[in-house]
C-alpha positions in Angstrom: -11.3 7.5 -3.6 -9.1 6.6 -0.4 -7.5 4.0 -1.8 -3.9 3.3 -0.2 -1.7 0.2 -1.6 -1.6 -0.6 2.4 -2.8 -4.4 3.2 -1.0 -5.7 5.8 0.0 -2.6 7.4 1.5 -2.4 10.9 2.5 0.1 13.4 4.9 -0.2 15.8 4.8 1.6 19.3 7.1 1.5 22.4 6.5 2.6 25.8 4.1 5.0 23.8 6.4 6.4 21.3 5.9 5.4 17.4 8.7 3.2 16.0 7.0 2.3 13.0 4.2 4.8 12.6 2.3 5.2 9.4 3.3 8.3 7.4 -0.5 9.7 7.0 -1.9 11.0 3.9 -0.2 13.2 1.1 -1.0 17.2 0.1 -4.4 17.0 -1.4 -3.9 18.0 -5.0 -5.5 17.6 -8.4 -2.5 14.9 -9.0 -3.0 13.3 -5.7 -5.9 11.9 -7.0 -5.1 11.5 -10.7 -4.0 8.9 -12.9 -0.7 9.0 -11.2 -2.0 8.6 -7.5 0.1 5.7 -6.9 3.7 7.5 -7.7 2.9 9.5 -4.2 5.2 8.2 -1.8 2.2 7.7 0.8 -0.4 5.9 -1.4 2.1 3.6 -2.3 3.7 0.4 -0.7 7.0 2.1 -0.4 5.1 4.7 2.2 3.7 1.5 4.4 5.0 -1.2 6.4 4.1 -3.6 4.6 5.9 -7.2 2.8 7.6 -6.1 -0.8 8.0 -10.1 -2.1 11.0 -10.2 -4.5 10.5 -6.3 -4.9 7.1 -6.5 -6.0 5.2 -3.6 -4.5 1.2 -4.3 -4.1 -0.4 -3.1 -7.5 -3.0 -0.3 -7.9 -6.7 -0.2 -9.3 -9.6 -2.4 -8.9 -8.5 -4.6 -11.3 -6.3 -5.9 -8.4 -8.7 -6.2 -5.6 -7.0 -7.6 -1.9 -9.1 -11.2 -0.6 -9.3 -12.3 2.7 -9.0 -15.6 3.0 -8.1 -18.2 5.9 -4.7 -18.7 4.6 -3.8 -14.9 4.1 -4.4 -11.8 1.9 -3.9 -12.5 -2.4 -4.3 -10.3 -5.2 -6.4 -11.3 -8.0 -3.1 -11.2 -10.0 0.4 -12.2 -10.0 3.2 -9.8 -8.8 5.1 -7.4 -11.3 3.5 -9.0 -14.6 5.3 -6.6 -16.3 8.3 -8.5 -15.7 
């Protein structure tokens, strides 16, 4: 499992220095790849350049898979539907 919640992703670089890099992986640990993967800073959203829409941070598991489509990436579910 590599799983990162990291679609749409960018790095930044100027004149050959990172602006906006992308923080890498996390300590490899029983926990890192354990029920509460996603709370690690780097396998979440928070760790990633990437769009939070109205705070919603992309979800885990393969129940919410990211599609490719010609209008732009969707999950198979809504944002936050705990809320």
């Amino acid at each position: 499992m590599h799983n990162q919640n990291d679609v749409g992703n960018f790095i930044v670089h100027v004149n050959g220095e990172s602006v906006i890099p992308d923080v890498g992986r996390g300590r490899y640990t029983k926990a890192y790849f354990g029920p509460e993967r996603y709370q690690h800073f780097v396998n979440s959203s928070r760790g990633h350049s990437v769009p939070i829409v109205n705070g919603c941070e992309q979800l885990a598991g393969s129940s919410m898979p990211q599609n490719c489509s010609s209008t732009g990436p969707t999950t198979s579910s809504t944002c936050c539907p705990s809320r």
